[in-house]
N, C-alpha and C positions, 0 to 999 in steps of 0.2 A: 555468754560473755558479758559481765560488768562493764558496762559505762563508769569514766573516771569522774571526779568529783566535783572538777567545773563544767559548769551548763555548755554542752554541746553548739559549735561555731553554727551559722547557717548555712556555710558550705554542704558541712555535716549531713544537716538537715533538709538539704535539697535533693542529695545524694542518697538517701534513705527513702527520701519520697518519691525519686524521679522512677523505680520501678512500679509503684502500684499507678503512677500515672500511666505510665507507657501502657499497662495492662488493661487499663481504662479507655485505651482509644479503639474506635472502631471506623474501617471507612463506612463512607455513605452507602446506606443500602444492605448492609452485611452486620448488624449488629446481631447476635444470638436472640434465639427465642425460647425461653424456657415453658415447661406445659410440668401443672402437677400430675397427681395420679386421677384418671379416669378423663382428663380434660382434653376435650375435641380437638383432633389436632386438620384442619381441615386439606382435603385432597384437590385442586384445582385440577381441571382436564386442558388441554395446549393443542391444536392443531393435529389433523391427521396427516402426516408425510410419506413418502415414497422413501422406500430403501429398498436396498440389493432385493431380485429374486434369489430362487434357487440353484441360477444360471450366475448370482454375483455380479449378475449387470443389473444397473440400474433403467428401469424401462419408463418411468413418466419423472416430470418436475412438477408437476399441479397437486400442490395439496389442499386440503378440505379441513370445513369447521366442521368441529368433533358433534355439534346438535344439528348438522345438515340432515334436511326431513329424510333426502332415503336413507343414512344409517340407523334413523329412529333409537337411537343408545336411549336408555334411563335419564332422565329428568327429575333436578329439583321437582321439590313439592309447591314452591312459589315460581319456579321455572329459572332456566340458566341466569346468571349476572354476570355483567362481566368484571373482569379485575384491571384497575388501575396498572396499565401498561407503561412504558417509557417511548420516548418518540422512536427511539433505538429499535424497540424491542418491535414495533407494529410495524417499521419498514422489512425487518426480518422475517416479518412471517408470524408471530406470535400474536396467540387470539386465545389468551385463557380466560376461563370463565369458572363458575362455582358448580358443584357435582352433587349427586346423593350418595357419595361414598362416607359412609360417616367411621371414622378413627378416633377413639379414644386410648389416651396416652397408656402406656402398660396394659392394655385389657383385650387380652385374645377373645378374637366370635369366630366362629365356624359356620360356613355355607349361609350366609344373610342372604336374602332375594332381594334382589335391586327393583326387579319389574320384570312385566310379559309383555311379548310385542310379537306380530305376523308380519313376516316379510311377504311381499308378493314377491308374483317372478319376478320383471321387470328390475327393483330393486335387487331380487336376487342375481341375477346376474351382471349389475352391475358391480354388486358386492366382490364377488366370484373373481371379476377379470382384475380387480384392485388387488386384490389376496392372491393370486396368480402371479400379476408383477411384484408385488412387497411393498405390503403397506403398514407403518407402525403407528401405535398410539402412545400418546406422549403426556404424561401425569406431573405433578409436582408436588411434594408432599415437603411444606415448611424451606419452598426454594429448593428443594433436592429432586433434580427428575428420577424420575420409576423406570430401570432401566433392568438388562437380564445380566446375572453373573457370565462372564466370558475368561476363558484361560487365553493366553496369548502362545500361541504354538511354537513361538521363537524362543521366545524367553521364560516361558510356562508362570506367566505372573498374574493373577489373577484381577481384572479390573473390572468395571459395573459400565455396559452400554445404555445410556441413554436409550429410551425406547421398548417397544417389544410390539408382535404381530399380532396382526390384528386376527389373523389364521396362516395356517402351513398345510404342503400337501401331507395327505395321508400315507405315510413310507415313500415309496416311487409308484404309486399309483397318480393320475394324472387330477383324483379328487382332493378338494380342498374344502378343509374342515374350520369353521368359524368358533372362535375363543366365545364362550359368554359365561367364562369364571373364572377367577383372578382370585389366587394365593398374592394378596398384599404381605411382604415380610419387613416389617420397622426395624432396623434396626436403633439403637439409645442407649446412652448413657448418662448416667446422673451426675448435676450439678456439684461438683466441687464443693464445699463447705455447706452445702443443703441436703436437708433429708428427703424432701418430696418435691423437688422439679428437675426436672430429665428434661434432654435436647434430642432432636433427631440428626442420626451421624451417616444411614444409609437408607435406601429404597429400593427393595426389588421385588419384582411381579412376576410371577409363575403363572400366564394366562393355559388355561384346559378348556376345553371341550367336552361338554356333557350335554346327553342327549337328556333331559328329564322326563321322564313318563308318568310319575304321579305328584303327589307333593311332598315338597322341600323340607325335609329337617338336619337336625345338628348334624348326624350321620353321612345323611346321604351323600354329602362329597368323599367321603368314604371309599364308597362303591364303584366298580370298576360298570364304567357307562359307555355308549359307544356314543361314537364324536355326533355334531351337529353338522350336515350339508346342506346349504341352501340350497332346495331344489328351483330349478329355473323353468318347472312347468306347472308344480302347483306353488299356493302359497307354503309356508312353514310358520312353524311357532316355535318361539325361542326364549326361554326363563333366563335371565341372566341374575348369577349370585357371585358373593365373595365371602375368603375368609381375608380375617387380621392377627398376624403373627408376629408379636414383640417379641426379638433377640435385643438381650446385654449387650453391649460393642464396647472393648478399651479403647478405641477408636475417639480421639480428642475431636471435638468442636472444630476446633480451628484445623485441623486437616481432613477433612471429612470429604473434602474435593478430591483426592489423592486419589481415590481411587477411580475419580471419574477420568480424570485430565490424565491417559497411559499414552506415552509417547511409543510408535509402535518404531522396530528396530530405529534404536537413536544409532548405533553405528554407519546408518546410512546418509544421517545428517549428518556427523561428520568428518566423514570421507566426501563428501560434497566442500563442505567448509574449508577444507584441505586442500583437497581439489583448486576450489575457486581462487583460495588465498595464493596458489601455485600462479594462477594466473595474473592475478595482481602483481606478484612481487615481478614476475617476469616485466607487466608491461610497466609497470612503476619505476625498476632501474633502466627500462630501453630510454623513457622518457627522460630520466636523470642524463642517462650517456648524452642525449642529442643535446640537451640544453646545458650541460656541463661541460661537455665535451666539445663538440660541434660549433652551438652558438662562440662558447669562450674563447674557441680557439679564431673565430674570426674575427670578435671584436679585438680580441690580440693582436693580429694581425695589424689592423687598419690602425691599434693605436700606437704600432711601432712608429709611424708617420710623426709622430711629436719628439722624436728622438733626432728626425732629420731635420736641419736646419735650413730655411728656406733661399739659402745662397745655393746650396747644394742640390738643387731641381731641374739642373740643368747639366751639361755635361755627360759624367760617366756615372752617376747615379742615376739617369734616367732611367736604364734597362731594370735597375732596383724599384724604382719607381711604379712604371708601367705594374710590376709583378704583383707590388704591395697592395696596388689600388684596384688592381681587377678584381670587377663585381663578378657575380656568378650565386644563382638560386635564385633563395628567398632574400637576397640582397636587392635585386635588381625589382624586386614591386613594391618597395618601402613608399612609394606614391601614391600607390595606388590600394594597399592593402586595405585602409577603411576608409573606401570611397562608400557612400550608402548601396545597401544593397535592392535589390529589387522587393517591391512592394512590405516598404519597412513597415505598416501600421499591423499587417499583418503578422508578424513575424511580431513587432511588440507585444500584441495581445497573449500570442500563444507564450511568450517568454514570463508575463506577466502570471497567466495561471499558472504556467510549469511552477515557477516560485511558488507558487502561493499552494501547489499540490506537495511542493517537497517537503515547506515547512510542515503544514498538516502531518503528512504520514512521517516524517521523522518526530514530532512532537507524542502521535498518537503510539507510536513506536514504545516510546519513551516512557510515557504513560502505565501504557500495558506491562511492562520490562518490571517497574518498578512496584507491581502490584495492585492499581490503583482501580486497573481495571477487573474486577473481580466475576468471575462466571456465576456466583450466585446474583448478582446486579441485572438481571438479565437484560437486554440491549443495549450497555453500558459502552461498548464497541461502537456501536453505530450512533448513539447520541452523541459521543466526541469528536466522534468525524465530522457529525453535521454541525455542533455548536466551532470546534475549530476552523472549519473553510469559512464560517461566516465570518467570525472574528478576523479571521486572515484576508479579510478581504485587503483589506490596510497596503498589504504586502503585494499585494497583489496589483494593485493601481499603479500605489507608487513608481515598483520595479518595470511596470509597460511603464509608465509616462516618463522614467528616467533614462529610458533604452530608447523611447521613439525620439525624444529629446537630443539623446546622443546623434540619431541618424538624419538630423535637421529635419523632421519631418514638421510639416505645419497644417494637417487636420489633426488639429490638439484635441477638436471637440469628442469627436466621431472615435478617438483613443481612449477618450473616460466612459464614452458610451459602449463603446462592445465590450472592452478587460472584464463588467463583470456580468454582460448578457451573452458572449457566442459564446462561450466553452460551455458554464453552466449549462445556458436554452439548448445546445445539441446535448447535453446528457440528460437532464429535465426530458426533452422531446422522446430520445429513446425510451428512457422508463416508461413516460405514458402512455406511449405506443403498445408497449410491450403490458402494462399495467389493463387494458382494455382487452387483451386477450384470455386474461387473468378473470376481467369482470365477466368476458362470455362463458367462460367453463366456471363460471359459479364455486371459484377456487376462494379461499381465505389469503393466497398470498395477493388475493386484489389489495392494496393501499386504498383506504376507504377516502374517500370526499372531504370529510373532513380533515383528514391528516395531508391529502395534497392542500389544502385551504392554505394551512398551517406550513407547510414547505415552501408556498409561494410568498406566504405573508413573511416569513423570518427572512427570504432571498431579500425581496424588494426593501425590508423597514428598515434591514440592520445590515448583510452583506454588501448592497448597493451602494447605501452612503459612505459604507465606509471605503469602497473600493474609489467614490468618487474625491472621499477625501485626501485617499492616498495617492489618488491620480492630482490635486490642486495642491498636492506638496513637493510630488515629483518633480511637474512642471515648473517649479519655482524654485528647486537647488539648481543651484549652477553646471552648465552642462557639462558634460565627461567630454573632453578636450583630446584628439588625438596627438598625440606624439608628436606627430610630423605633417607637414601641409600635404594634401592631397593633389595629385597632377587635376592641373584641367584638364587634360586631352586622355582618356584611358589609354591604358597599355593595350597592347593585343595579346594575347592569350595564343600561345603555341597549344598545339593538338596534345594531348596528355595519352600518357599506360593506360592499357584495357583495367588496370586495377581500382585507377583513380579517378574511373567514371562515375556518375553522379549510383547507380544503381548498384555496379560492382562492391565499389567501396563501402556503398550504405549495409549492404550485406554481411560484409565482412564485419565490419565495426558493432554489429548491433547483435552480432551472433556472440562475442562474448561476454555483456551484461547476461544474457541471456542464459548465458551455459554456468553464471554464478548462481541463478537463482532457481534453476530448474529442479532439483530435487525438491526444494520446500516450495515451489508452485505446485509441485504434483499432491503434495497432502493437506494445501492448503482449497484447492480443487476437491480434493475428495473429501475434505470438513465440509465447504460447500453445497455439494451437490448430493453427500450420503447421509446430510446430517451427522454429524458429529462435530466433537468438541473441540476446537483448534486451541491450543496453550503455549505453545512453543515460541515464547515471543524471544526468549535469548537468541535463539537458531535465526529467528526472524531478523532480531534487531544485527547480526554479523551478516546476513544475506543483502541485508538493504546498503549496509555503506559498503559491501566488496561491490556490490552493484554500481554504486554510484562513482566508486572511485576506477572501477572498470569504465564506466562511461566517458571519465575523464581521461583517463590515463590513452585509452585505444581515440578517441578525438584527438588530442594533442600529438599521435603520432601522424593521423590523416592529416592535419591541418599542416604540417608539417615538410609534410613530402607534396603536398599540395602547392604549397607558396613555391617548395623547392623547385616544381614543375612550375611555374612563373604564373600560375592559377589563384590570383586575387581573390575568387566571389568565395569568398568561408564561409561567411555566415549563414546561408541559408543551409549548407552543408554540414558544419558545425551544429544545426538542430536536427537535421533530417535525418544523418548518421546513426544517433547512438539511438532515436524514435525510430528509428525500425527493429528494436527491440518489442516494442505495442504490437507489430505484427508477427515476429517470432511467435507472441503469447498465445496470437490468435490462431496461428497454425498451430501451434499446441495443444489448445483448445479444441481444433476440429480432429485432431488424433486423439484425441481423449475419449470426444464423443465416440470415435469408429471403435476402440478397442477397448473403452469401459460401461458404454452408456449402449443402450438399444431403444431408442425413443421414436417407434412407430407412429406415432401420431403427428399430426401438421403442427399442432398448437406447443407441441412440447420441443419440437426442433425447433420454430421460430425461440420463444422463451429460451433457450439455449443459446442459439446464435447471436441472439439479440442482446443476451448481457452478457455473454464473452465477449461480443463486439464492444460493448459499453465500460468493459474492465479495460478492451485494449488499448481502449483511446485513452483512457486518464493514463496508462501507462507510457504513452506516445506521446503526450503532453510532458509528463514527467523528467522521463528519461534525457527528453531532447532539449529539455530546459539546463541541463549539469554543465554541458561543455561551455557554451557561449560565454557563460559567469568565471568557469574554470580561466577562459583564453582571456579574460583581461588583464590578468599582471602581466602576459605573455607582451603584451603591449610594450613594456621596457624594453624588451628583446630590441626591438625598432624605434626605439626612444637610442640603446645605447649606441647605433650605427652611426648617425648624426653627429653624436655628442662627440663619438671618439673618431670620426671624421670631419667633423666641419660642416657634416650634410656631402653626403654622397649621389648627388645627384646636378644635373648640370647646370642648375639652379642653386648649388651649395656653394661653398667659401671657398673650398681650395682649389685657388686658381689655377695651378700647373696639372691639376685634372683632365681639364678638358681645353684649355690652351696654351700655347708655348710664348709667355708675355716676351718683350725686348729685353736687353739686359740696362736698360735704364730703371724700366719699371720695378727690375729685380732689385736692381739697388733701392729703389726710392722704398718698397717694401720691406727689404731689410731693416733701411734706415729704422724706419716706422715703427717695427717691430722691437728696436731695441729700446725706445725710449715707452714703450709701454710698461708696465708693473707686471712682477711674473713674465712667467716663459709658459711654453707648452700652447694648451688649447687656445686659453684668454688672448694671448699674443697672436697666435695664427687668425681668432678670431677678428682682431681689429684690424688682421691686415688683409684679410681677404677683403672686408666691410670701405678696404680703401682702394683694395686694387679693384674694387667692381666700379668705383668711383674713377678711379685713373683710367678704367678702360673705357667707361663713357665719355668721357672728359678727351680722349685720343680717339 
């Protein structure tokens, strides 16, 4: 197409430019890596993990560094290094290091020898009972893990698992045969507008078993060999080799994850989705009916009252009267409804992290949704968590010190000081508890010394002060002001339904957050604990708000019928309710373990227990943090009773409520009332504000 013959606008020319820019961006950490021909493209090795046996139950959580002295594998020639990790990436578990697999770009070798090595027994059977339960090794080749071709049986799609065994039994005999050769298969394609630099687009290992009896050449993987067993009564000797095979792949750069990240039966996500959304709408409009319906129709009621004329409060409108003004419910605790509740500093704190846990995982949410967080970034996941909570500590102060504030509490101090040490220090305390079990079984998922250095040093420099900041700006906005004056004398509490007790009710209320997020807890448990790839952050991100609006929605109907029961104490009720969700998780979690996991050992049930336990509680903080924030606009509710009564209470304005003045008084208030400006409220207001005067005065 010709361009016309005046110089092109700069519109024009932003618009012409603005795709090679866009094509120009990469996030952090994921920029491509092109390699010419013959050019080493290097193999890092990652952690040894526990996957499915042969039985599909997972039988240990302890995994191992890949140069731990008894697997004795092949060693660099200058010995392991390790590789620049993220803070993310070493809380998770990852520990790669540099290999003697050497890969040159396009250039097939056949059967290379890595090295010779004797196991003894001892090793050998410690080998033996790891390859019995299922154990994988874990490579990465240019950020791509080494994983084995798998079909999907559902939907017959073909995807690449991260991974492969380190050995498998022999048929159904009860012997297990140790890998010490590996078909590496590259797959590449070349560089767009270049002749000689190729990307790597896939990774997969075909580990064999070969028994070697003489020596190794080109051929000899050839030959059909019989497997290798470590015997567990003498030593063994074991050659371990590889080849390298370059496949062409049309297979583009930028999707090259696709085949890793297979969502398995998505129809089951969303028929959950469905499902959940089913329960939403249901409790969403119950909640509409009560407060549309219900509340309306009462403050209706009470503000027909401004239609009667205050000559008219006596006589034969009285029986109208009496009808209008009877209280009944959650009318009759508008005194007492935010009286403080029991040990408010407590209840601050945990409101404070719940905030400060929501924003997090709704921001990390978000994050993820939108791409940012990229699976080649490796512990990109876990660094945002932790840089986010600290950041958030902000939120977190402020929201306790604005809440304790609200409940007139006055250990202000002792408010800044625990918002950002109890919730932290109890899940800090679990980890390291559970981390020191890690360091006696000589596992790699220990968190090494310095990395806790580094978790305590970023708590105290940056999350603390800022929680202490947002705690000395809390305390210095103006307080949250109830509605309505609070009785001195409490109401007494009639006996309440077996439903509305504190335990019944908690039950109920927390079993359906629970039941919106259950399908994607179950595969996000099995990413967890089977190793594999979790991606599903869309499914994620609709799971998390039907959650949270489940949280709300089923609160506001307890709170509800609570008051209606004349039962004032909400608040701690209002957290405790929808946080029994945290313990749903954890009952989940001990069903998981009995019918997917078989973890005979002490060390791998506690490590199980221990950080279920530890997911439950931030989920228990969380969850119980939605409503209380929810129930503050609800606060009008009991603002409009007042307003469109005069104060409903015997302490309020309208004096023919609760006594039967003379009929002089009634005139002298009429009088009054007419020379006031306006009719309706204003006017009743200034004449109740007289007749409380004329009644002290008589």
């Amino acid at each position: 197409m010709q361009l016309r013959k005046p110089a092109p606008s700069g519109a024009l020319l932003a618009l012409v430019a603005a795709p090679q820019l866009a094509s120009a961006f990469y996030l952090p950490g994921v920029a491509p890596t092109s390699y010419k021909q013959d050019e080493q493209v290097p193999l890092y090795v990652n952690a040894i993990r526990p996957v499915a046996g042969a039985d599909a139950m997972l039988h240990s959580v302890v995994s191992y560094d890949y140069y731990h002295p008894v697997f004795q594998f092949c060693r660099p020639a200058d010995g392991p290094k390790d590789v620049g990790a993220s803070l993310g990436s070493i809380l998770f578990g990852d520990r790669i290091k540099t290999s003697p697999f050497e890969l040159h770009m396009a250039k097939n070798e056949t059967c290379k020898t890595l090295c010779e090595t004797t196991y003894p027994p001892a090793a050998a059977q410690f080998i033996n009972t790891l390859m019995d339960a299922g154990v994988s090794l874990n490579w990465l080749v240019d950020g791509l893990p080494a994983g084995q071709r798998i079909i999907d049986e559902l939907s017959d799609i073909e995807f690449y698992n991260p991974g492969f065994l380190m050995g498998q039994h022999i048929g159904e005999s009860e012997q297990v045969q140790f890998n010490n050769h590996y078909d590496i298969i590259v797959e590449y394609h070349a560089v767009p507008g270049t002749q000689d630099e190729y990307r790597v687009v896939g990774v997969i290992v075909q580990p064999e078993s070969r028994k070697y009896t003489g020596a190794v050449e080109a051929d000899t993987c050839n030959q059909a060999l019989e497997p290798v067993v470590l015997d567990e009564a003498v030593e063994t000797h074991v050659k371990f080799t590889y080849s390298v095979y370059w496949v062409p792949s049309k297979t583009a750069w930028a999707t090259r994850w696709d085949k890793y990240l297979h969502v398995f039966d998505p129809k089951i996500h969303w028929f959950s989705l469905v499902n959940s959304a089913f329960i939403v709408v249901f409790l969403v409009l119950t909640v509409m009916s009560i407060l549309v319906r219900a509340l309306r129709k009462d403050i209706a009621r009470y503000n027909r009252l401004d239609q009667l004329s205050l000559d008219d409060l006596s006589g034969t409108s009285a029986v109208m009267e009496d009808g209008v003004q009877e209280d009944s419910g959650w009318k009759l605790v508008h005194g007492d409804v935010f009286r403080t509740p029991s040990h408010p500093l407590l209840l601050s704190v945990l409101l404070g992290n719940g905030a400060q846990l929501f924003v997090m995982t709704g921001l990390t949410i978000a994050f993820a949704l939108l791409g940012f967080l990229s699976p080649s970034n490796r512990g990109s996941l876990g660094t945002i968590i932790i840089l986010l909570y600290t950041v958030l500590g902000f939120i977190g102060g402020y929201t306790s010190a604005r809440m304790y504030k609200s409940m007139q509490g006055d250990r202000w101090k002792l408010c800044i000081i625990l918002t950002p040490l109890l919730v932290p220090g109890i899940v800090f305390s679990i980890f390291f508890l559970l981390d020191l079990f890690l360091w006696a079984e000589q596992s790699s998922g220990a968190v090494p010394f310095t990395t806790m250095l580094v978790i305590i040093l970023i708590w105290f420099l940056i999350s603390v002060p800022l929680s202490f900041a947002g705690s000395w700006l809390g305390f210095r906005a103006p307080t949250i002001e109830p509605p309505v004056r609070t009785n001195q004398i409490p109401r007494q509490i009639p006996p309440v339904t077996t439903y509305l007790r504190p335990i019944p009710s908690a039950l109920l209320v927390g079993l359906l957050p629970f039941g919106a997020i259950f399908v994607e807890l179950y595969f996000i448990m099995s990413s967890i604990w089977f190793s594999r790839i979790y991606y599903m952050f869309g499914f994620l991100f609709l799971c998390y708000g039907l959650m949270i609006m489940t949280c709300a929605a089923a609160t506001v109907l307890l709170i509800y019928f609570l008051l209606c029961a004349e039962n004032y104490n909400w608040q701690w009720r209002a957290f405790l309710a929808p946080a029994t969700t945290g313990a749903y998780i954890f009952i989940n979690a001990i069903i998981y373990w009995i019918s997917k996991l078989s973890l005979g050992g002490f060390v791998g049930s506690v490590l199980y227990i221990g950080y279920s336990l530890m997911i439950s509680f931030l989920f228990f903080i969380l969850t119980g943090m939605v409503p209380p924030f929810v129930l503050l606009p609800e606060r009008q509710s009991f603002a409009n009773v007042p307003q469109a009564r005069l104060a409903s209470s015997p302490a309020g304005c309208l004096c023919a409520r609760f006594t039967r003045p003379s009929r002089s008084i009634r005139r002298s208030m009429w009088s009054l009332s007419r020379r006031v400006p306006g009719n309706g409220k204003a006017a009743k207001g200034v004449c109740c504000t007289a007749f409380k005067d004329i009644m002290a005065s008589s």
